[in-house]
C-alpha positions as CSV (number, residue, x, y, z in Angstrom):
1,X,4.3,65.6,7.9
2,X,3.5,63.1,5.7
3,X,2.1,59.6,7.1
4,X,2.6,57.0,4.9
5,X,1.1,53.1,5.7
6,X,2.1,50.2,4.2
7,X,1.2,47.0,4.1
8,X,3.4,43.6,3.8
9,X,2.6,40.8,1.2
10,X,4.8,37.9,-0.4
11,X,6.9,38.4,-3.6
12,X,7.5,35.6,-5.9
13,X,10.3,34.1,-3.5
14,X,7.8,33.8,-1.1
15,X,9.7,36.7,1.2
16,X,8.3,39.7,2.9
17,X,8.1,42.7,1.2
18,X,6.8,45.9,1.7
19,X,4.1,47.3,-0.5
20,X,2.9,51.4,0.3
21,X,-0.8,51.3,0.9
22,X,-1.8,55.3,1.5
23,X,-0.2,58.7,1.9
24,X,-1.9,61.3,3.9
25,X,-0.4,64.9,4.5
26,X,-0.8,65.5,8.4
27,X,-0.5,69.2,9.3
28,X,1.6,68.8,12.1
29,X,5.9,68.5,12.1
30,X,6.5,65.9,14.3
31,X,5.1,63.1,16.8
32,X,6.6,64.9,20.0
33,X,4.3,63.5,22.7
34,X,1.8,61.0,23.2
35,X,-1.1,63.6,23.3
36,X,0.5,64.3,19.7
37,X,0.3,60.8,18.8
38,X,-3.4,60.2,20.2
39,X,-4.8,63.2,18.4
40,X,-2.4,61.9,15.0
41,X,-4.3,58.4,15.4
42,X,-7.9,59.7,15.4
43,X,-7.7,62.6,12.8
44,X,-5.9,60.0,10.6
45,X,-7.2,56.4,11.7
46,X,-10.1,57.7,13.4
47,X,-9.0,55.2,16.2
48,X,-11.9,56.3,19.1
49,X,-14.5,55.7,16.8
50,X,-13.8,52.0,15.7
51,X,-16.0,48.9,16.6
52,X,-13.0,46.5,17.2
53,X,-9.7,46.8,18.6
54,X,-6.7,47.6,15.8
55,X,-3.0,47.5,16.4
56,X,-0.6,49.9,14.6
57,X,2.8,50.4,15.1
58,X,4.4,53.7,13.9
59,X,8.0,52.8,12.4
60,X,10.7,56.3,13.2
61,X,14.2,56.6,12.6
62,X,17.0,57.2,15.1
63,X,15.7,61.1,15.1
64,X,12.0,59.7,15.6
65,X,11.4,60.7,11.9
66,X,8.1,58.5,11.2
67,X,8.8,55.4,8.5
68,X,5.6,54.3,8.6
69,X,2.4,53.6,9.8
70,X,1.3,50.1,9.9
71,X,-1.4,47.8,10.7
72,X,-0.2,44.7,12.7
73,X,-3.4,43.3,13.7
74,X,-7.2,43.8,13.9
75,X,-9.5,41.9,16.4
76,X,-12.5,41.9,18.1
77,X,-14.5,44.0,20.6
78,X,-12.2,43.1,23.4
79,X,-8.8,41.8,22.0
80,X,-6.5,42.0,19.5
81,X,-3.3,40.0,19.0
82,X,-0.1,41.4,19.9
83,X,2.9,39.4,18.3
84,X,6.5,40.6,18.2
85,X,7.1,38.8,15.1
86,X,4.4,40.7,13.4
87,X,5.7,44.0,14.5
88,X,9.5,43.4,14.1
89,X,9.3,41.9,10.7
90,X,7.6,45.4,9.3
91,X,10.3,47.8,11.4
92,X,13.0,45.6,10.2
93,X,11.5,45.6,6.4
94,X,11.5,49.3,6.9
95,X,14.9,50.4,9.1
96,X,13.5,51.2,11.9
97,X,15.4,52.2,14.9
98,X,12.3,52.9,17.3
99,X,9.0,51.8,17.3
100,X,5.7,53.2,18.9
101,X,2.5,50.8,19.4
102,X,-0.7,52.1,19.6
103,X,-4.3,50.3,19.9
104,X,-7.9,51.2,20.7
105,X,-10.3,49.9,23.5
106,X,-13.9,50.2,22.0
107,X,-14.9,50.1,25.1
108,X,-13.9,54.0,26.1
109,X,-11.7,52.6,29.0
110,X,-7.8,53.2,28.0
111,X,-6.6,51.6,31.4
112,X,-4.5,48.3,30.3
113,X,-5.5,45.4,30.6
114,X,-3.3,42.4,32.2
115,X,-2.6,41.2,28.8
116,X,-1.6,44.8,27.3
117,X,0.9,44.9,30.5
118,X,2.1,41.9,29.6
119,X,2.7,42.7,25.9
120,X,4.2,45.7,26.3
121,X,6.7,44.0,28.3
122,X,7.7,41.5,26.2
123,X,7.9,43.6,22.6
124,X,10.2,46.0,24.7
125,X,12.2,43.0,25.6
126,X,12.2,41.4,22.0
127,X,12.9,45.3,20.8
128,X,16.2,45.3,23.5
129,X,17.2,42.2,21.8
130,X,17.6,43.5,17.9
131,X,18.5,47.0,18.9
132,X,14.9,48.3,18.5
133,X,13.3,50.9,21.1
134,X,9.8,50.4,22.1
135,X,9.6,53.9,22.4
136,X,5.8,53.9,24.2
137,X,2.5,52.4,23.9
138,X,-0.2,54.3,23.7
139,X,-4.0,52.8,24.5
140,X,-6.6,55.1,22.6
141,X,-10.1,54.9,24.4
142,X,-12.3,58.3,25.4
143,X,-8.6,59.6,26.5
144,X,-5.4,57.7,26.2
145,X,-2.6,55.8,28.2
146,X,0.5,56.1,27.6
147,X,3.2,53.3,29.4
148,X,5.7,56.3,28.7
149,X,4.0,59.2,30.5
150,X,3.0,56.3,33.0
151,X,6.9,55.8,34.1
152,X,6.4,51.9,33.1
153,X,8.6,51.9,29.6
């Protein structure tokens, strides 16, 4: 599989456009779990290992082909902002049918917090809304949680 990330910058028109960052060949066919997804994040991102927290979203297609990877926000040691505009600009820019969020607690604790609860709920909402699935939303510390596996998505 090939994991390509992208970035979004301004064309002359001052619109959103996307612009390819990286490719990376990822020996694996498919993202077909979240335990697929956590170990796709650290061999790739090398999420468990960062100092502050980072918010991707993986863009897939209607057969959870992955778009993209993206970057949607970087923080600090205990937060990172979560905005639905952010994230549905770049799956819009790129088709996307179903999304997948995925940050990292530096900490080592991949419980959510209030605020991640809260998050998740309102991107899936905004995702209902424009016909975008918030397929999971997976929290990468020493382990992972997923909201999927969890029963809350």
């Amino acid at each position: 599989m090939r994991i390509t990330t992208y970035k979004t910058k301004l064309n002359e028109d001052k619109h959103n456009i996307l612009v390819k960052e990286k490719s990376t060949n990822y020996q694996i066919s498919g993202l077909t779990s979240p335990e697929s997804i956590f170990n796709m994040m650290n061999n790739v991102f090398d999420m468990q290992n960062l100092a502050e927290e980072y918010l991707y979203m993986i863009a897939c297609d209607s057969k959870q082909k992955v778009l993209g990877v993206f970057e949607i926000s970087h923080g600090t040691v205990n937060a990172s902002l979560i905005s639905p505009r952010e994230i549905f600009i770049r799956a819009l820019l790129c088709g996307a049918v179903n999304i997948i969020l995925t940050h990292n607690h530096p900490s080592g604790n991949s419980y959510p917090s209030a605020e991640d609860n809260r998050a998740t709920k309102r991107i899936k909402e905004c995702g209902e809304l424009m016909g975008i699935s918030l397929l999971d939303h997976i929290i990468i510390g020493d382990d992972f949680y997923s909201f999927k596996q969890e029963g809350i998505m």
